[in-house]
N, C-alpha and C positions, 0 to 999 in steps of 0.2 A: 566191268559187267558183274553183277551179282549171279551165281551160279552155285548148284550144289544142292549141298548140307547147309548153308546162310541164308540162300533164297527162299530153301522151304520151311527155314525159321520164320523169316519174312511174311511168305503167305500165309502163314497158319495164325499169324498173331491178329486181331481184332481193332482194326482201326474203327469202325464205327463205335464200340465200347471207347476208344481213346477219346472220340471227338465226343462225346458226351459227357465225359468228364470235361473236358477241356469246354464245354460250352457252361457248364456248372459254376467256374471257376471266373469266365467273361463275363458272365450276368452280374456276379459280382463288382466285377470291375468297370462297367459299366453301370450299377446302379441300377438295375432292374429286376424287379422280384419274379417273374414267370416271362420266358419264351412258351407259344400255346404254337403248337400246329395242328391245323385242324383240315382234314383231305377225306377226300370220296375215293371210293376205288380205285385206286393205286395203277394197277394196269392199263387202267384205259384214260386217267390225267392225273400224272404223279407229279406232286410240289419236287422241285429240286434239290430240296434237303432230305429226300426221302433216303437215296442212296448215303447220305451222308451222317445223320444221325438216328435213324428208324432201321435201315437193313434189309427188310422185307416187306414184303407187295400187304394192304390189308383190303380186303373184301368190302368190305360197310364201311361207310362215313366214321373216323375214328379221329380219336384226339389223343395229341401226345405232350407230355408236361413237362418243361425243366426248370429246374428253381435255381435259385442263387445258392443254398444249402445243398447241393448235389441229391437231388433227386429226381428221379426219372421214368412218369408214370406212363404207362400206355393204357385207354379206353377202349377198346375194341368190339367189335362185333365177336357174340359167343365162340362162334366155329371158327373165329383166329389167335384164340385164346391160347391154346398149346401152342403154335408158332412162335408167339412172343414169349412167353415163358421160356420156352427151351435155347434162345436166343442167349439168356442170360445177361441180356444189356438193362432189361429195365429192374428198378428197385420193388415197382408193384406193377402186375398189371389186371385189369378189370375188366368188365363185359356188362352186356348190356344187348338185348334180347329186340324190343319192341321202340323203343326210343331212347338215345342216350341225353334227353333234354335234362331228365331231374337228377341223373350220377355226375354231369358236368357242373351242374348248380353246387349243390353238394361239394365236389373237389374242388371249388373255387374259393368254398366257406371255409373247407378247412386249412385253405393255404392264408385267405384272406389277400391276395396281392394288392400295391396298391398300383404297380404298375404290370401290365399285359403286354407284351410284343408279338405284334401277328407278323404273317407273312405278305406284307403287301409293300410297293414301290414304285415309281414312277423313273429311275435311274437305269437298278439295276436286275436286269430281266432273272436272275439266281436266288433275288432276295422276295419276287412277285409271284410265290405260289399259290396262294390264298385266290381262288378263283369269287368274283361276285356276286358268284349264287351262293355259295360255301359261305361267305359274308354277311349275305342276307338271314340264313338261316343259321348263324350262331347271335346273329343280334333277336332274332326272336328265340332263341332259346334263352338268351341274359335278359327278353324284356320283366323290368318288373324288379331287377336287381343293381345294385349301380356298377357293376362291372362293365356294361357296356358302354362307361364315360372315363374307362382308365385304359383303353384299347389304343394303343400307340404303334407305329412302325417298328420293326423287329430290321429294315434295312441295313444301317450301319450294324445291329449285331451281327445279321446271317454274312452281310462282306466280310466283317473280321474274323470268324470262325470258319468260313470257307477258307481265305486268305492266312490265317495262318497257319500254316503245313507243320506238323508232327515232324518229327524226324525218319518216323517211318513213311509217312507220306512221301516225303523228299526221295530215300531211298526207292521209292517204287518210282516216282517221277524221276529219278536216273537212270532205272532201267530201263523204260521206256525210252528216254532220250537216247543213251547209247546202243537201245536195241535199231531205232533209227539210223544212226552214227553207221553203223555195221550194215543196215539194207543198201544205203548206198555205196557203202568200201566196196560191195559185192557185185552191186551193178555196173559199177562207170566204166568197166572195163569191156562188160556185154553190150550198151549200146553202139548202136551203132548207124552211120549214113541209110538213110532208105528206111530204116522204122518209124512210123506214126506214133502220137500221141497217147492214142488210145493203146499199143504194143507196151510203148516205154511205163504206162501203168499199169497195165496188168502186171509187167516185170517185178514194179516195184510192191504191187500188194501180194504176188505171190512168194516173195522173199520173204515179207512182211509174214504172211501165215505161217511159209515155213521156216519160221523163227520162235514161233509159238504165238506169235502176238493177234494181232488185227490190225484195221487202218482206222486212225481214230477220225479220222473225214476222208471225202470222196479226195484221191489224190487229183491232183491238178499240175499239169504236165505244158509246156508250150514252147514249139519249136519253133528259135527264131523268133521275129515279130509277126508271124501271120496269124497268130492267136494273142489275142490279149489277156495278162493275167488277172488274177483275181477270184472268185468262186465259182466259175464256169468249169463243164465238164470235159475231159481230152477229145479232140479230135481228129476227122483222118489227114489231117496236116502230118507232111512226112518230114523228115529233119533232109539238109542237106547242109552239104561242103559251105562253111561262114555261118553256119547258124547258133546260136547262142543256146544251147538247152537250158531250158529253167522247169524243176521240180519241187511243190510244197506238198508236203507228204507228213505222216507222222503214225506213230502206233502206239495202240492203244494196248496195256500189257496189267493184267492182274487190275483191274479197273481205273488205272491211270495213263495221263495223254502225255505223248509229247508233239511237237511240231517245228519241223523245221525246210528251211528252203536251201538247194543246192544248184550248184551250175555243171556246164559241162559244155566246151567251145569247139568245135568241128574245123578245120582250119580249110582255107581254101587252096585249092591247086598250088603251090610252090609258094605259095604264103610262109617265108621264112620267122618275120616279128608280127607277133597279135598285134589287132588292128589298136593304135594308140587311147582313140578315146574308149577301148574296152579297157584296156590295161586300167587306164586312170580312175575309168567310175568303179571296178572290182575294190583298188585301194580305200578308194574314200567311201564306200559302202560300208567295207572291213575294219575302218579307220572309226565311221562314225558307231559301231557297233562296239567297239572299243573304248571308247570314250563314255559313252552311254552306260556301260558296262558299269566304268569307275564312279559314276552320278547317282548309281542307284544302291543309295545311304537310306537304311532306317532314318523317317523324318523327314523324306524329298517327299515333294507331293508331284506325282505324276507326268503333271503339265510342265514342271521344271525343267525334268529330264527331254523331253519330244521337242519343248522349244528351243534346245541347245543344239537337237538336233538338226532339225529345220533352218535352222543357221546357220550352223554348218554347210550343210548342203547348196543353200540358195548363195550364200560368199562364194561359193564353187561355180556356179553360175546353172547349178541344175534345180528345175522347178521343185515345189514341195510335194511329195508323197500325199495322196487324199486318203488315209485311215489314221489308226494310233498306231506309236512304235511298239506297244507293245500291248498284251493279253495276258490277266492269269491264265495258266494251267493246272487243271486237276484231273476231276474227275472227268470235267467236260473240257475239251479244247480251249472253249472261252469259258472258264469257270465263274464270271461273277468278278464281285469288289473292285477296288479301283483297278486305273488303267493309266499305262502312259502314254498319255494322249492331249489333242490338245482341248481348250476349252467351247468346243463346238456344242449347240445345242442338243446331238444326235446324242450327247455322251452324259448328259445331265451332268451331276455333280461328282462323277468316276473319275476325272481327271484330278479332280484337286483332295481328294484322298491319300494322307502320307505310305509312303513305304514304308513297310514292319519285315523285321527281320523273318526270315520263313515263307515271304513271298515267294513265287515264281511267276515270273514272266517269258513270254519272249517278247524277244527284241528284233526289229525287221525293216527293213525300208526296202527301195527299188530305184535304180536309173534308167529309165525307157532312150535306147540306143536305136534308132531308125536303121533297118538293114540288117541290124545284126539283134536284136532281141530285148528281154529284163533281164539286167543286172541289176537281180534282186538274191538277197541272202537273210537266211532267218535262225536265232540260236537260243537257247534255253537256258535260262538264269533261275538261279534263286540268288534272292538278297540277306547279304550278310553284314556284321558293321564293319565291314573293311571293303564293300562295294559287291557285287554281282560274279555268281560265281558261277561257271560256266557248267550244265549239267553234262556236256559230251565234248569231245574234240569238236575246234571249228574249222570250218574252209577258210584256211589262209592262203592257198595257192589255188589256182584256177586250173581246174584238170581242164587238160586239152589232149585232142586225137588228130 
């Protein structure tokens, strides 16, 4: 755990100024002369790159510029003019009073782009901020100029510049994770027979606060099989003697997520040996996370990885998991870009996106156990070129009471 005199290095330093450089630098390498983001009032529907490369909320319809030459304008509405200046992220920023139609013309002329990347996509929901009102009214502010025939998707850039994680990124996405790691070392030993679902959450977000953090989603608790998992909220399901606890949880620390799933087995009356088919699916759960781990090489494309898994699994003779094995992590839980997953329609083209080093994922499955609950389990990677490297201790033993 980062703590101290390091951490409040850490927080003080400026990852949005990083990720702005670092988007200056993809443009490039990517062959594109201007990323345009172009948003309405921030507060009330922010494009997903706002927290990412902008910083702060803007009032009016504003537009923000990055070129392949590392530059980085912002347009703003007059009264948010001191905000971004003092920000110190952008190279100019400008204002605009009654209409920004003829200072956008103008910035376009003196960039000349021949290519534009907007915010819009049909995959991935982190690269689709560009709303189609917002759409409609930058094509009539370009009519009359031929910009409006060199407007291409900014998708594959906004996945790659989400996706790849700074090194300070990563370090804040480990604190996060092992701040996780730590709320549950603290609980497993509080739960207990006769607490509800709804109990054993509050447990785990009030740990979670008072830890400094937050919950980066509603935790999700289920005791036994009388609850099913998945994104449903705890209920008055109370745990008893053979019930399998299963918890997906995670916190959100200095604006980064983590997420991960733990268990916890109740033993029944003079139940000496866990129940056999629990023992088996805990290993090969922990087995295929393992394995998974070592597959996710800079250059695997997603789907690679998820059908090795699914193989795994179904040779075992347990059905296939119905989501992806895994999710980026950042700023949002599911932050966007590829995914390892499989090539189902729901996933567009996020599954067959190669792994880049700097990624993070998690990694996750479940074997639904009748009578006794999910044995499910979920851990935090980033990818390295020697494979996936785990952001916190994992559960390799199955805590039991």
């Amino acid at each position: 755990m980062l703590t101290g005199t390091r951490w409040l290095i850490l927080a003080a330093m400026d990852i949005v100024k990083e990720k702005i450089e670092q988007a200056g630098a993809l443009l490039k390498e990517m062959d594109l002369d201007m990323w345009l983001v172009f948003v309405r009032e921030t507060s009330l529907q922010a494009d997903p790159v706002v927290p990412l490369v902008i910083g702060d909320d803007a009032t009016w319809a504003s537009f923000f510029i990055y070129t392949r030459d590392g530059d980085a304008l912002a347009l703003v509405g007059n009264f948010d003019e001191d905000v971004f200046k003092r920000s110190g992220r952008f190279t100019e920023v400008l204002t605009y009073t009654q209409s920004a139609r003829q200072e956008i013309v103008q910035l376009l002329n003196r960039f000349a782009p021949s290519r534009i990347a907007l915010n819009f996509s049909t995959s991935d929901s982190a690269s689709d901020g560009l709303t189609h009102g917002m759409y409609l009214l930058l094509q009539d502010y370009l009519a009359g100029t031929s910009y409006s025939e060199r407007l291409t998707s900014a998708e594959n850039f906004c996945s790659r510049l989400r996706s790849r994680k700074t090194d300070l990124e990563v370090k804040r996405l480990t604190v996060a994770a092992e701040m996780a790691h730590d709320v549950w070392s603290e609980i497993v030993g509080q739960v207990t027979v006769g607490m509800s679902e709804i109990e054993v959450a509050r447990m785990i977000d009030a740990r979670i606060r008072d830890a400094g953090g937050e919950p980066s989603f509603d935790t999700i608790v289920n005791a036994g099989d009388k609850t099913n998992p998945g994104h449903g909220h705890p209920t008055d399901a109370v745990l008893e003697k053979g019930d399998l606890l299963h918890v997906d949880f995670g916190v959100i620390c200095e604006d980064f997520c983590s997420d991960i799933q733990r268990l916890l087995y109740f033993r029944r009356p003079d139940e000496k040996q866990l129940p056999a088919e629990l023992t088996e699916a805990f290993a090969l759960v922990n087995e295929i996370i393992e394995t998974s781990s070592r597959l996710c090489l800079p250059g695997t494309k997603g789907y690679e990885v998820d059908s090795e898994a699914r193989r795994t699994l179904t040779e075992n003779g347990f059905p296939e998991y119905q989501h992806a094995l895994g999710h980026q992590l950042g700023r949002a839980v599911h932050d966007g870009g590829g995914i390892i997953g499989p090539r189902w329609e729901r996933y567009g083209v996020t599954p067959s996106i190669e792994l880049e080093t700097g990624n993070v994922f998690t990694l996750e499955l479940e074997i639904m156990l009748p009578g006794i609950g999910c044995v499910g389990l979920e851990e935090d990677i980033c990818v390295t070129p020697d494979g996936g490297h785990f952001l916190s201790p994992r559960q390799l033993e199955l805590n039991v009471i």
